[in-house]
MIFI-902093 format. One record per atom (N, C-alpha, C, CB): residue in one letter; x, y, z. Coordinates in nm, 3 decimals, always signed. Glycine has a CB too. Example, Ala and Ser with C-alpha at 12.3 -4.5 7.8 and 13.67 -1.06 7.14 Angstrom:
BEGIN
<atom ketor="A" X="+1.319" Y="-0.569" Z="+0.780"/>
<atom ketor="A" X="+1.230" Y="-0.450" Z="+0.780"/>
<atom ketor="A" X="+1.320" Y="-0.330" Z="+0.780"/>
<atom ketor="A" X="+1.131" Y="-0.447" Z="+0.905"/>
<atom ketor="S" X="+1.285" Y="-0.225" Z="+0.708"/>
<atom ketor="S" X="+1.367" Y="-0.106" Z="+0.714"/>
<atom ketor="S" X="+1.290" Y="+0.003" Z="+0.787"/>
<atom ketor="S" X="+1.408" Y="-0.060" Z="+0.572"/>
// end
This chain:
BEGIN
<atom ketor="X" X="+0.081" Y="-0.119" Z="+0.000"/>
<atom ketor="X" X="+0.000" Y="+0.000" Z="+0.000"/>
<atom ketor="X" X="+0.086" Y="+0.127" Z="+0.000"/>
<atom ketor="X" X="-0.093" Y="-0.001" Z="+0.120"/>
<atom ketor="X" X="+0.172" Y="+0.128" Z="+0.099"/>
<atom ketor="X" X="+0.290" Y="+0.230" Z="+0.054"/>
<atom ketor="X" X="+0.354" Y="+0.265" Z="-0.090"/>
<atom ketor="X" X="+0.398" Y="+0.188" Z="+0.119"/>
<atom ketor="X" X="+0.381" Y="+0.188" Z="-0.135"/>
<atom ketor="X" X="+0.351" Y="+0.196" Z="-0.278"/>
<atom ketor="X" X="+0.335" Y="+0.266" Z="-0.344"/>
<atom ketor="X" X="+0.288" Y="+0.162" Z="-0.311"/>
<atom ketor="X" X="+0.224" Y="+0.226" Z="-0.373"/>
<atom ketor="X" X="+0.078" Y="+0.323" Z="-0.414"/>
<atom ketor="X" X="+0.075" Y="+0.409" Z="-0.398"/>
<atom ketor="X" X="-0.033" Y="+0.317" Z="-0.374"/>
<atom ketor="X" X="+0.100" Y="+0.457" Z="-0.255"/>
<atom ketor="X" X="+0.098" Y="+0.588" Z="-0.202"/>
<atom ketor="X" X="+0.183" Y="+0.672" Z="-0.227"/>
<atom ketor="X" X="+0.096" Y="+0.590" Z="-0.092"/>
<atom ketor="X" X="+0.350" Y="+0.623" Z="-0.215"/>
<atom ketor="X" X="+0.416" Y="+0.677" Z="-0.246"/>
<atom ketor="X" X="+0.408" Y="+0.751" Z="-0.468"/>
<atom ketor="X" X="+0.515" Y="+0.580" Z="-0.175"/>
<atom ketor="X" X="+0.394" Y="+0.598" Z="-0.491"/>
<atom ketor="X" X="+0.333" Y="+0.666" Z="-0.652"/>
<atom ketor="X" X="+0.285" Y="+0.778" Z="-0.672"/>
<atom ketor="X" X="+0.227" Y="+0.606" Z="-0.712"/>
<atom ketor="X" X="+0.145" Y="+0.801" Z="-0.611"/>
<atom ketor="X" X="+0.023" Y="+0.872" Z="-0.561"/>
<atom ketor="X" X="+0.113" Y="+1.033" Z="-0.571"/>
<atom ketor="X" X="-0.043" Y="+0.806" Z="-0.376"/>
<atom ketor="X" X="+0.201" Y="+1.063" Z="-0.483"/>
<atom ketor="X" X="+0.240" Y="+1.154" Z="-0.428"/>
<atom ketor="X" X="+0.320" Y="+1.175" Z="-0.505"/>
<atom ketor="X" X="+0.266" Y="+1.152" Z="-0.317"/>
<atom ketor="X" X="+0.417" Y="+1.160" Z="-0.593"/>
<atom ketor="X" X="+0.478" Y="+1.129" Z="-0.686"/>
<atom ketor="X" X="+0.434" Y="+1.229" Z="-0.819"/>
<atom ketor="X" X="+0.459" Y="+0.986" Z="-0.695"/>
<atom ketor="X" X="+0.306" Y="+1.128" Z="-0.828"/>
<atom ketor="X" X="+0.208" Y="+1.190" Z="-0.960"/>
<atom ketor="X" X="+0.143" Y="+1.317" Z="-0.914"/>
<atom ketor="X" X="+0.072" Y="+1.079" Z="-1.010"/>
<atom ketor="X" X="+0.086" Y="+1.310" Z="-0.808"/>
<atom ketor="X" X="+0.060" Y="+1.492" Z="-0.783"/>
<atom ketor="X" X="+0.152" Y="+1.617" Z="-0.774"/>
<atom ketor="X" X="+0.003" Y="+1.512" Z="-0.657"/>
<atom ketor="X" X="+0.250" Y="+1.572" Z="-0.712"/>
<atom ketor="X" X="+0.401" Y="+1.647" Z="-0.691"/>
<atom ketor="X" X="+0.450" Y="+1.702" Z="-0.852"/>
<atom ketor="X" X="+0.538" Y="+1.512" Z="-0.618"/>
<atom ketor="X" X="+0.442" Y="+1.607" Z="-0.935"/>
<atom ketor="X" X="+0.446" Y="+1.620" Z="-1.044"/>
<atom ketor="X" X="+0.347" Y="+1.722" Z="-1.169"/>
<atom ketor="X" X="+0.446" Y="+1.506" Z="-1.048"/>
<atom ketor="X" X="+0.270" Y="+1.703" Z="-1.120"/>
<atom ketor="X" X="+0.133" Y="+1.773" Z="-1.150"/>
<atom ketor="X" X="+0.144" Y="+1.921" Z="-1.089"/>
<atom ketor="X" X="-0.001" Y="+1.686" Z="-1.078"/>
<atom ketor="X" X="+0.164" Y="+1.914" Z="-1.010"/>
<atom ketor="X" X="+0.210" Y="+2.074" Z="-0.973"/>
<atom ketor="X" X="+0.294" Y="+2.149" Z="-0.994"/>
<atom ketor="X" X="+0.226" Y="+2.100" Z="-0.883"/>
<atom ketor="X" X="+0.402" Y="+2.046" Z="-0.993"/>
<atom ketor="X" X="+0.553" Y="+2.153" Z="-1.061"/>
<atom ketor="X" X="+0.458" Y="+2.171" Z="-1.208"/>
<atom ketor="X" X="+0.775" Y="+2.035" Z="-1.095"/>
<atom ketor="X" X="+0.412" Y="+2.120" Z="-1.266"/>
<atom ketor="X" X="+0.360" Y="+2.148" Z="-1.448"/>
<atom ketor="X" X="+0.277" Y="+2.262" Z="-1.428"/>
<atom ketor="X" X="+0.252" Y="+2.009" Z="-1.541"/>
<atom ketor="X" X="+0.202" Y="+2.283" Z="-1.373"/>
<atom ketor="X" X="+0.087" Y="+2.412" Z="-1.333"/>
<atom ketor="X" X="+0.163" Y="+2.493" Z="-1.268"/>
<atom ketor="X" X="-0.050" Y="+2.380" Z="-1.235"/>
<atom ketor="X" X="+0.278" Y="+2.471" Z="-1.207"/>
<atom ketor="X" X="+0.362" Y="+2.612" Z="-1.137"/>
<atom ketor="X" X="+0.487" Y="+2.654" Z="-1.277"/>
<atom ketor="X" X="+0.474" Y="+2.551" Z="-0.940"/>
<atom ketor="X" X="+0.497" Y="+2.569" Z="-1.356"/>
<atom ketor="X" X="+0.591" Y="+2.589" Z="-1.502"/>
<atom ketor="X" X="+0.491" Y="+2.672" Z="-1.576"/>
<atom ketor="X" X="+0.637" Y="+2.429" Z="-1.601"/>
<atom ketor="X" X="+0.394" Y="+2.600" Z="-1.610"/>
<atom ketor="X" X="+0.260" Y="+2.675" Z="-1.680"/>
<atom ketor="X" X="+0.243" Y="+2.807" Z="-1.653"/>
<atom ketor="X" X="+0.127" Y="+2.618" Z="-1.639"/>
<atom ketor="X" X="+0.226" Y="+2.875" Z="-1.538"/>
<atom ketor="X" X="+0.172" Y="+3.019" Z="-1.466"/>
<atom ketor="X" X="+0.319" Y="+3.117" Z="-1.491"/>
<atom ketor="X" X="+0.125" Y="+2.994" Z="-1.256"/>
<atom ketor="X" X="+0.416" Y="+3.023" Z="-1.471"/>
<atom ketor="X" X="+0.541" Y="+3.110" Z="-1.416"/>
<atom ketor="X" X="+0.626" Y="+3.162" Z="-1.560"/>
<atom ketor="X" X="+0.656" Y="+2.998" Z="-1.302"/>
<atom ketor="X" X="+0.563" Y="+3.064" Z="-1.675"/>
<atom ketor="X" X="+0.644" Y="+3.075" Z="-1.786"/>
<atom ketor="X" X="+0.528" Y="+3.186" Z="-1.882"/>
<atom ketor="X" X="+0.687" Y="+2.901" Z="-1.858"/>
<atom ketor="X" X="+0.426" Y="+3.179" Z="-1.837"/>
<atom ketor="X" X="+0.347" Y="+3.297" Z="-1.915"/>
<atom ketor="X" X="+0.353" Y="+3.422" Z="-1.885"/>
<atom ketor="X" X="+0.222" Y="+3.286" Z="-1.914"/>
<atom ketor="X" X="+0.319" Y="+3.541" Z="-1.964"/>
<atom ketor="X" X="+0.311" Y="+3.651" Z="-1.834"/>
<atom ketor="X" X="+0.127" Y="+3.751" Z="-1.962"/>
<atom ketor="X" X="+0.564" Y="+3.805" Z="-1.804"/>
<atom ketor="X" X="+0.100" Y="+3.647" Z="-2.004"/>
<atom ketor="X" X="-0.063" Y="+3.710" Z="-2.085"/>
<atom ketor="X" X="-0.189" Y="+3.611" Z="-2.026"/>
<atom ketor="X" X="-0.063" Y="+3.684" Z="-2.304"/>
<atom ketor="X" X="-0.156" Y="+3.595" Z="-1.868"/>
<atom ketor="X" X="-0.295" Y="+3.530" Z="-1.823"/>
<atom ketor="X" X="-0.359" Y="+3.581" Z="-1.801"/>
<atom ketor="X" X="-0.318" Y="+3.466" Z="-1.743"/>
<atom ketor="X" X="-0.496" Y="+3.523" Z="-1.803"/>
<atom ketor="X" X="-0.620" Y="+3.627" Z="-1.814"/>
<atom ketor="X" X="-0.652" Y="+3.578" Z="-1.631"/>
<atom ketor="X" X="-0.779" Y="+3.578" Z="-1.973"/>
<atom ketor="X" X="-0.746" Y="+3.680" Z="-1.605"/>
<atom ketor="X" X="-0.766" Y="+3.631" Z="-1.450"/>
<atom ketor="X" X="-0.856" Y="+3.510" Z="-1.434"/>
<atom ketor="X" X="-0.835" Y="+3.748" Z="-1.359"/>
<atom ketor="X" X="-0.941" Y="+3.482" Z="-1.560"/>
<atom ketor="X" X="-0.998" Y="+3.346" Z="-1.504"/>
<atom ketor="X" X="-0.920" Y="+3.215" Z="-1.521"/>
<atom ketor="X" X="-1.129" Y="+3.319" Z="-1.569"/>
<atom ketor="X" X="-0.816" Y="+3.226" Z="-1.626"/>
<atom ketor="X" X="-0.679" Y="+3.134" Z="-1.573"/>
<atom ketor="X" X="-0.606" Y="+3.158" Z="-1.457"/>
<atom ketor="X" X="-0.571" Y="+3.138" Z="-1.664"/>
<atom ketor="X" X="-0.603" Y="+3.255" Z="-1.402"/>
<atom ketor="X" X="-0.502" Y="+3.286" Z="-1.297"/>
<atom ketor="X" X="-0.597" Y="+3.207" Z="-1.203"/>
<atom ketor="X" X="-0.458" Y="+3.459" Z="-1.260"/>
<atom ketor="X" X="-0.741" Y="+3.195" Z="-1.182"/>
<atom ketor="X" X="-0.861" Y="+3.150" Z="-1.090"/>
<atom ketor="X" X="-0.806" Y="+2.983" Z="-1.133"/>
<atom ketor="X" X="-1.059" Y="+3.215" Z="-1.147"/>
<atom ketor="X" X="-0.873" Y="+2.959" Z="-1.234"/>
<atom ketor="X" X="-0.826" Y="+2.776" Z="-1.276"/>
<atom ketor="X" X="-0.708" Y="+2.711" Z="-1.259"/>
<atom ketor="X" X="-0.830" Y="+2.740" Z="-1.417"/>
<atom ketor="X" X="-0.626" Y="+2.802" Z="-1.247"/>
<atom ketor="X" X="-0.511" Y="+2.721" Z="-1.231"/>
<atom ketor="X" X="-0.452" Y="+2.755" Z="-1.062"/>
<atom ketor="X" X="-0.396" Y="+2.764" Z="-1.364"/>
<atom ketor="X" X="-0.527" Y="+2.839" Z="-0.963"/>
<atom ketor="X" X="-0.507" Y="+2.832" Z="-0.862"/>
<atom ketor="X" X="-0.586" Y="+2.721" Z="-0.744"/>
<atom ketor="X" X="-0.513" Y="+2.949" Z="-0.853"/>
<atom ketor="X" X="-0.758" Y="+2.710" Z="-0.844"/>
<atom ketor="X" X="-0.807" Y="+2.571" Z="-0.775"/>
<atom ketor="X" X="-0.731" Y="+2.454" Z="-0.828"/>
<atom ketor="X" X="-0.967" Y="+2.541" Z="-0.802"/>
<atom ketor="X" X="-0.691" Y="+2.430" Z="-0.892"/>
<atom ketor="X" X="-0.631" Y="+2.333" Z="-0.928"/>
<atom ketor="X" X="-0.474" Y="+2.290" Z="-0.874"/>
<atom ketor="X" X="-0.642" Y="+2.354" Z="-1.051"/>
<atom ketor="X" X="-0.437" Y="+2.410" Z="-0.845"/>
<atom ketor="X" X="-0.316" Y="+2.393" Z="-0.748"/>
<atom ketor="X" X="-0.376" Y="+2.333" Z="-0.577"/>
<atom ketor="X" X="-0.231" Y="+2.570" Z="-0.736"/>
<atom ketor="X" X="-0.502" Y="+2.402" Z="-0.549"/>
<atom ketor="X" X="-0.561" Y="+2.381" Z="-0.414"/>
<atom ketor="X" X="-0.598" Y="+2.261" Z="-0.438"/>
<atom ketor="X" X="-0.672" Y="+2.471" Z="-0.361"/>
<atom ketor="X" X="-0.637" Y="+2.155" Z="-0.543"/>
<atom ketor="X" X="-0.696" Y="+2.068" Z="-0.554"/>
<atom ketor="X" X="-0.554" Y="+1.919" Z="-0.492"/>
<atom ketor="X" X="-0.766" Y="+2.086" Z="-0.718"/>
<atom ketor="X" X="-0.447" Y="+1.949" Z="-0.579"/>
<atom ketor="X" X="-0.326" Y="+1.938" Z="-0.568"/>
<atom ketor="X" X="-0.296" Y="+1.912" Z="-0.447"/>
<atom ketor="X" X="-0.268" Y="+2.028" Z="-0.610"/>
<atom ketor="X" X="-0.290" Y="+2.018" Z="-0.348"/>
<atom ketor="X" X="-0.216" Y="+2.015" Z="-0.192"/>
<atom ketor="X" X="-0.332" Y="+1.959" Z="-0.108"/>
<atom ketor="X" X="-0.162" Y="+2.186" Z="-0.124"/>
<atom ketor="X" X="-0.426" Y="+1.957" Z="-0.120"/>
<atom ketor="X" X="-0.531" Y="+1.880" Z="-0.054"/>
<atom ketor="X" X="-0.527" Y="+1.786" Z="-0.065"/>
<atom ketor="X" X="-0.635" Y="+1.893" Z="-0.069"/>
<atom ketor="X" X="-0.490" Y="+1.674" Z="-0.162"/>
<atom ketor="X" X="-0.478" Y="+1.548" Z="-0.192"/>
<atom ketor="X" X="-0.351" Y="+1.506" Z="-0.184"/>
<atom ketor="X" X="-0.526" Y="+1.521" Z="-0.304"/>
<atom ketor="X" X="-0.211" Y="+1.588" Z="-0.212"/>
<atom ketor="X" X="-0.095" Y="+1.579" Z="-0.123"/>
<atom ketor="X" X="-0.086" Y="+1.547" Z="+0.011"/>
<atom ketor="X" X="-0.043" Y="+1.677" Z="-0.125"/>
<atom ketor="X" X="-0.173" Y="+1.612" Z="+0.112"/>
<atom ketor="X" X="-0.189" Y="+1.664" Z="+0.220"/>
<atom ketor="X" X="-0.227" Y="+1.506" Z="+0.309"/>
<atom ketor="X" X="-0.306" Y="+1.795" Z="+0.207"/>
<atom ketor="X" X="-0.337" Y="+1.458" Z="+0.215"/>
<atom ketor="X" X="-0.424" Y="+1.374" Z="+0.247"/>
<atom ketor="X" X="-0.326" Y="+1.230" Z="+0.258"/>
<atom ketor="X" X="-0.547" Y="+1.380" Z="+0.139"/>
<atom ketor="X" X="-0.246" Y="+1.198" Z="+0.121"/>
<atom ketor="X" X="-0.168" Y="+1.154" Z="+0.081"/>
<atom ketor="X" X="-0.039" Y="+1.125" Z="+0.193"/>
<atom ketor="X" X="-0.158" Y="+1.225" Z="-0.022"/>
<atom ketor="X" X="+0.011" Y="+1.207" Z="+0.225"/>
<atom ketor="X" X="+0.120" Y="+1.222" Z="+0.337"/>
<atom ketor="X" X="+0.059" Y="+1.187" Z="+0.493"/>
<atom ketor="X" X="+0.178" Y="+1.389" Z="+0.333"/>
<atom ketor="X" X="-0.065" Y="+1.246" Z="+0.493"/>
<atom ketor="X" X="-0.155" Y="+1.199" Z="+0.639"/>
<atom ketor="X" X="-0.152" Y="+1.013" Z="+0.642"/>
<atom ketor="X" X="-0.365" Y="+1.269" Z="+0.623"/>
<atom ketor="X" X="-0.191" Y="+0.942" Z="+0.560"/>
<atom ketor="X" X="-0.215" Y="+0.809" Z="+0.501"/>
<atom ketor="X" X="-0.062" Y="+0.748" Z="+0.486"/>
<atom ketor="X" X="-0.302" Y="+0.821" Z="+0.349"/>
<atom ketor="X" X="+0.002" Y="+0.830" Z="+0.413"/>
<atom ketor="X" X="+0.149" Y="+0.744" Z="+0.470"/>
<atom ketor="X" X="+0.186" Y="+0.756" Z="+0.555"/>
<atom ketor="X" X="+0.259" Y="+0.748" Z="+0.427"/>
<atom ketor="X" X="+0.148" Y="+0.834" Z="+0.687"/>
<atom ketor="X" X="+0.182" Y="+0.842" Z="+0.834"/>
<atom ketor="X" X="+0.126" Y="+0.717" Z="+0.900"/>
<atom ketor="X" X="+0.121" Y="+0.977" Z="+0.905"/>
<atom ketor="X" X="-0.011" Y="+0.707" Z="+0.838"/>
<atom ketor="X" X="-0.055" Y="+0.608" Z="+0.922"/>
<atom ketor="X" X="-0.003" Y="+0.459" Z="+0.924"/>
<atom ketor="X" X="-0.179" Y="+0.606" Z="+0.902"/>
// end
C-alpha cells in the first residue's frame, strides 16, 4: 500500500511543478486562468496533504 501511495504523491508532486511551469512561464494570463489554475493547485495540496496523512498512518 505504501507503494501506491508513495506513486500517488509522486504523480501529484508532479502535476504541480507542471501548473507552477505553466503560470510562471506565461506573463498574458487572463484572471480566469489565474482562478483555474489556482483551484487546481488547491486541488493538488489537498490530496498531497491527504496523501502524506495516510502514509503516516
Amino acid at each position: 500500500m505504501k507503494d501506491k501511495i508513495g506513486t500517488a504523491i509522486s504523480y501529484y508532486t508532479k502535476q504541480g511543478e507542471e501548473i507552477l511551469k505553466t503560470v510562471n512561464s506565461r506573463k498574458d494570463l487572463t484572471p480566469d486562468e489565474l482562478i483555474y489554475f489556482g483551484e487546481e493547485m488547491a486541488k493538488i495540496e489537498y490530496k498531497l496533504t491527504a496523501l502524506e496523512v495516510a502514509k503516516e498512518s
